[in-house]
C-alpha positions in Angstrom: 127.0 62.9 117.0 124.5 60.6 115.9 121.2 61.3 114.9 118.2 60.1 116.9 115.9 60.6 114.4 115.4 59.3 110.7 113.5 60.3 107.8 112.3 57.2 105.1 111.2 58.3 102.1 108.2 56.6 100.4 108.5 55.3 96.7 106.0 58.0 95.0 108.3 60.9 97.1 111.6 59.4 95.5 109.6 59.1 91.7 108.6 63.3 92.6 112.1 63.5 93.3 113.5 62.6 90.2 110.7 64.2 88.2 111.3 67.5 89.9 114.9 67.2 89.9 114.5 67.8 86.3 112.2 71.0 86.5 113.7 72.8 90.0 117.8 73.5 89.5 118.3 73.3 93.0 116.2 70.6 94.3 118.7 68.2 95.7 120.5 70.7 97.8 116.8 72.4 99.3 116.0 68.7 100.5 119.5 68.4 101.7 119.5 70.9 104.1 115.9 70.5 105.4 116.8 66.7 106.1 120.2 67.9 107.6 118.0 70.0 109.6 114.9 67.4 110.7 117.6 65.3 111.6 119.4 67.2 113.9 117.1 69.0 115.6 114.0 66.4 114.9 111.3 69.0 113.7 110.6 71.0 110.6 111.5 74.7 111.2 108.5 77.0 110.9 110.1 78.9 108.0 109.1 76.2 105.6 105.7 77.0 107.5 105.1 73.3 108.5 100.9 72.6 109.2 98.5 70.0 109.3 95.8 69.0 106.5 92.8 69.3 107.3 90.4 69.3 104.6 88.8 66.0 104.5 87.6 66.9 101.2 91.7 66.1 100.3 94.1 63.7 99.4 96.6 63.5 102.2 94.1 65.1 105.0 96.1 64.4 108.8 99.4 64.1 107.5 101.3 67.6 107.6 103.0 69.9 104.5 105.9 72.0 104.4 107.1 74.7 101.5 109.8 74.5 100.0 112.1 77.5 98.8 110.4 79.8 101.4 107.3 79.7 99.4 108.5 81.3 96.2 108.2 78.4 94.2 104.6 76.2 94.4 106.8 72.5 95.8 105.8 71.2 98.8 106.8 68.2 101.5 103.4 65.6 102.6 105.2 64.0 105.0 104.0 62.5 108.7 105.9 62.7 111.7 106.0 59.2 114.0 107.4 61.0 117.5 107.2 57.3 119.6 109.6 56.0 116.9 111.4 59.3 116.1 110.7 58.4 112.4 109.6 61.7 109.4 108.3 59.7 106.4 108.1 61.8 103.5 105.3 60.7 101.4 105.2 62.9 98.2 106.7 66.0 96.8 104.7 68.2 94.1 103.0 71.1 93.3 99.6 72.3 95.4 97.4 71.7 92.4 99.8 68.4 91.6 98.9 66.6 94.4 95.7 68.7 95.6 93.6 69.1 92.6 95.2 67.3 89.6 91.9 66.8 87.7 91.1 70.6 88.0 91.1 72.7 84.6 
């Protein structure tokens, strides 16, 4: 069956990628199964605890996060969702302090 929905991936996300393909073992087959999963069923499932950002005192405040490896490792999704066009554009993938607080000691 075809899939309604698509995910496009943002240059800076693809650059994460290949950074933290080099530090995380296992990166390519985590993403593959949450993009199996987003596109199949169109939503992020609320293991990878999936939120808004709401800190306007942030980068990336209104788009939403998900975790990555159930949380046990510090790699998270930005991503936003457009419903009307069925359409997940992942923005970046890093580190909370990465792409939070990079200029904090």
């Amino acid at each position: 069956m075809l899939s309604k929905w698509q995910i496009r991936y943002d240059q800076e996300f693809i650059n994460d990628v290949r950074y933290w393909k080099t530090q995380v073992s296992n990166l390519r087959e985590e993403l593959q199964a949450i993009t199996e999963y987003i596109l199949e069923y169109g939503e992020v499932p609320e293991e990878y605890n999936p939120h808004l950002l709401v800190d306007p005192s942030l980068p990336y405040n209104g788009n939403m996060d998900f975790h990555l490896f159930d949380g046990k490792l510090d790699l998270l999704v930005i991503y936003t969702e457009i419903e009307k066009k069925k359409i997940f554009r992942f923005i970046r993938l890093g580190s909370h302090k990465q792409l939070f607080h990079p200029y904090d000691e």
